[in-house]
Every structure is written in structure tokens, then in C-alpha cells.
C-alpha positions in Angstrom: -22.1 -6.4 13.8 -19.5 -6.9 10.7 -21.3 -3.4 9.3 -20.5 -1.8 12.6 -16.8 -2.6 12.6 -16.2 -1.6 8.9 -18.2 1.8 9.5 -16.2 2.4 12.9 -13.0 1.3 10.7 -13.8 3.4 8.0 -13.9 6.6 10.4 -10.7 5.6 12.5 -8.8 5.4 9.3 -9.9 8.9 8.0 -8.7 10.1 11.7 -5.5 8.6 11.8 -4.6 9.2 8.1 -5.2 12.6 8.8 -3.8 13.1 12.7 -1.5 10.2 12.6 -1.6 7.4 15.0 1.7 7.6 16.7 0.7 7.1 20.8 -2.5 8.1 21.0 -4.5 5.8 23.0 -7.7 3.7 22.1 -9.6 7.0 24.3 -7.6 9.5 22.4 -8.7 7.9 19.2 -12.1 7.0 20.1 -12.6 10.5 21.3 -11.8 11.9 17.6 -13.9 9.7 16.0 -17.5 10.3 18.7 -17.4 6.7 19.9 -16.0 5.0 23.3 -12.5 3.2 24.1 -15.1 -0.4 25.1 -16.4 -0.3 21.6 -13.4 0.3 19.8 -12.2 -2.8 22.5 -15.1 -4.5 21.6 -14.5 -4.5 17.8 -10.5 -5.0 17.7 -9.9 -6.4 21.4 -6.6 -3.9 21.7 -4.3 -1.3 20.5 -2.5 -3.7 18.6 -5.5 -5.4 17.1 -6.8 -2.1 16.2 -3.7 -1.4 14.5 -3.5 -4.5 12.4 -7.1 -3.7 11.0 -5.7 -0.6 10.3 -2.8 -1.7 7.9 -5.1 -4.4 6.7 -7.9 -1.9 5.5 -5.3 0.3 3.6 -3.3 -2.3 2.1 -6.3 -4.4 0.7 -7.2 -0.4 -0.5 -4.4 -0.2 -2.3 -4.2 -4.2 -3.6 -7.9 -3.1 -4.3 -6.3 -0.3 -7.1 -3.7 -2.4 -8.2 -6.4 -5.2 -9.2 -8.8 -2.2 -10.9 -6.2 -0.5 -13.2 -5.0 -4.4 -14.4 -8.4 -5.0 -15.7 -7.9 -1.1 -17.5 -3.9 -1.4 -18.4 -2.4 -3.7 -19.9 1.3 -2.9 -20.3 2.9 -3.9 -17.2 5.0 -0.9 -17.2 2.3 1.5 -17.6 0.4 -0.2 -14.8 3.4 0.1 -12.5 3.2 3.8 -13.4 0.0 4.1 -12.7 -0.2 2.4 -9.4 2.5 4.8 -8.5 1.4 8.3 -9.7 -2.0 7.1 -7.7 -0.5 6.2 -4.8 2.4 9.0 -4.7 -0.4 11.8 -4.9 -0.6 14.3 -2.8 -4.6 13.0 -1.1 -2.7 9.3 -0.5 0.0 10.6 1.1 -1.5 10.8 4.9 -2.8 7.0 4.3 0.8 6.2 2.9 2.3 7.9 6.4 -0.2 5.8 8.1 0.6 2.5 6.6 4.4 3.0 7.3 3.5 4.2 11.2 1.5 0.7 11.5 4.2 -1.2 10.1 6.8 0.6 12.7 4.3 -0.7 15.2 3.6 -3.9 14.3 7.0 -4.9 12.5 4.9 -5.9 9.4 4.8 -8.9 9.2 2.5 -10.8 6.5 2.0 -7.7 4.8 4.5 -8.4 1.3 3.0 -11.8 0.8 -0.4 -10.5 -0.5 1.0 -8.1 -3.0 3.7 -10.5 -4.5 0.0 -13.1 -4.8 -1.8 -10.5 -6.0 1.4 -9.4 -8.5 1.9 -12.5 -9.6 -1.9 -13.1 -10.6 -1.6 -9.6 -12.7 1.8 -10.8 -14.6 0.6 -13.6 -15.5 -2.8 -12.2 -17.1 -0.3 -9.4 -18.3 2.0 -12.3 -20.2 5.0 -10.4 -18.1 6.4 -13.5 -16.5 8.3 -12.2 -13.7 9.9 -14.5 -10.9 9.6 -13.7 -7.0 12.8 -12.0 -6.3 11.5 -9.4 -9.0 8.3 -9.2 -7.3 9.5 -8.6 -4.1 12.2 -5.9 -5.6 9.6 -3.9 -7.1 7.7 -3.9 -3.9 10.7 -3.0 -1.5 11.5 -0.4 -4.4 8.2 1.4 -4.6 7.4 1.3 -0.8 11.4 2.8 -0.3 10.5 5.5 -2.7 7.1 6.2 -0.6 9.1 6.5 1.6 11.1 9.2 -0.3 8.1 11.1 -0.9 6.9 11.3 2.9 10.9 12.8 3.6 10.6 15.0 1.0 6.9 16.1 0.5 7.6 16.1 -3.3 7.3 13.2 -5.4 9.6 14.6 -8.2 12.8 13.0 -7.5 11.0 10.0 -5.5 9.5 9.5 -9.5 12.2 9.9 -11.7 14.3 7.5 -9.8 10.9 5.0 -10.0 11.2 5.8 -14.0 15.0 4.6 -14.0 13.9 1.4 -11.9 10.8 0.5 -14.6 13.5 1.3 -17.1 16.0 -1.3 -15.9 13.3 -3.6 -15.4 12.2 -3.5 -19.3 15.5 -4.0 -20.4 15.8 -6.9 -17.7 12.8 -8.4 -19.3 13.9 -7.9 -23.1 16.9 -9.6 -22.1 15.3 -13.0 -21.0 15.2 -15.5 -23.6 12.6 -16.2 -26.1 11.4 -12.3 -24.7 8.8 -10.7 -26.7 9.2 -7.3 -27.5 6.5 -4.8 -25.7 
């Protein structure tokens, strides 16, 4: 049964990353993907619930990245970069629109906590001590600049201004006492 739901997932978020989710109905969507509203039902038990698995699925996605290019990078800065040009790139994009629709739907709740865990975990392998406020800045930052990218359908500007912010944040870290130079 737990195959069936991620398989069903799998193809609702390909659907709605690609056609958006806005007010279609649990029929609209079920339609798209060849199944029936009572199974979608079945599996999520509503709209909303579908909705939350949504958001779920493509944030643990993208925690998913952020946790594989650690175990590659290790230069915080250049893993913040990296997370970004991957998740600013023009095939993300309809799964970054997606995320923010769910949020507007669901108000988002719960869905910073996991990243500032999962953040925290990867500074600390990294030796980048960083405090929560920070974390939580350089999430609000790069999910505003997402943002920026969806407006603009050009990631250009949206990444220069993400430059400037990992550039204040190295200088904020050198600054720290007993700082070790990177």
C-alpha cells in the first residue's frame, strides 16, 4: 500500500509541477494522472492532505540534495552555491512554483524547521558554526530569491544578489572570534 501512494505521489507531483495545482480539484488532478478522485481520497483523505504530501515530497527532494552535495563539498559557501545553481535551474523551476503554490495553500507551516535541522547537522560536519537566526536568514533569503526567479524567469539578477548575500555571510563569519580563515 505505502508503494502505491509513493508511485501515485510520484506522478501527481510531475502533473502539478508541470500544470500547476492552483484549483484544480482532486477529479481534475486524478483525471491528468489516469487514476480516480476515491483513490487519490483513499491515499491522502483530502485536498489538503494531498497538498501537504505534496510540499512534503519536494522539500525532503530538495533536503535530499542539500544532504548529497555535503557529503561532495565541503566549503560551506561553495555548497550554498551549489544548492542554489541546482535549485534555481531552469528543469526545478516548475517544482520550485509548486512548492511556493502549496505553501500559499497551506500557510507552511513546519516546513523551515527541517532545513534549519538538517543545516545545522551540515555546519557542524562543515566546522562553519553558524547560529539559528543565520540559519533561518539564509533560508528566508534563498527561498525570497526563488521567488525572484519565478517573477523574472531569469536567475541572473536573482544570483548575483545571492553572491552579495554569501559574500556578507563570509565576512560575517571571519569576523567572529577565534574565526579560522577559509
Amino acid at each position: 500500500m505505502e508503494q502505491a501512494r509513493a508511485q501515485l505521489l510520484e506522478r501527481i507531483v510531475a502533473e502539478v509541477g508541470a500544470n500547476g495545482l492552483a484549483d484544480r480539484s482532486l477529479r481534475d488532478v486524478a483525471e491528468a494522472i489516469g487514476s480516480s478522485h476515491r483513490m487519490l481520497n483513499y491515499h491522502f483523505g483530502s485536498r489538503a492532505g494531498l497538498v501537504a504530501a505534496i510540499v512534503e515530497t519536494v522539500e525532503a527532494t530538495q533536503r535530499d540534495l542539500l544532504a548529497e552535495l555535503s557529503a561532495e563539498i565541503d566549503d560551506p559557501i561553495e555548497l550554498a552555491r551549489a544548492l542554489w545553481h541546482r535549485t534555481s535551474a531552469p528543469e526545478l523551476r516548475p517544482f520550485v512554483r509548486l512548492f511556493f503554490e502549496c505553501v500559499a495553500l497551506t500557510g507552511g507551516e513546519g516546513l523551515t524547521d527541517p532545513w534549519l535541522a538538517l543545516s545545522a547537522e551540515v555546519s557542524d560536519r562543515l566546522d562553519a558554526p553558524t547560529d539559528e537566526a543565520e540559519l533561518r536568514l539564509g533560508v528566508a533569503v534563498t527561498r525570497g530569491l526563488l521567488i525572484d526567479v519565478l517573477a523574472h524567469k531569469d536567475a541572473e539578477r536573482a544570483t548575483r544578489a545571492f553572491e552579495r548575500y554569501l559574500e556578507m555571510w563570509r565576512t560575517s563569519q571571519e569576523r567572529r572570534p577565534g574565526a579560522r580563515a577559509r
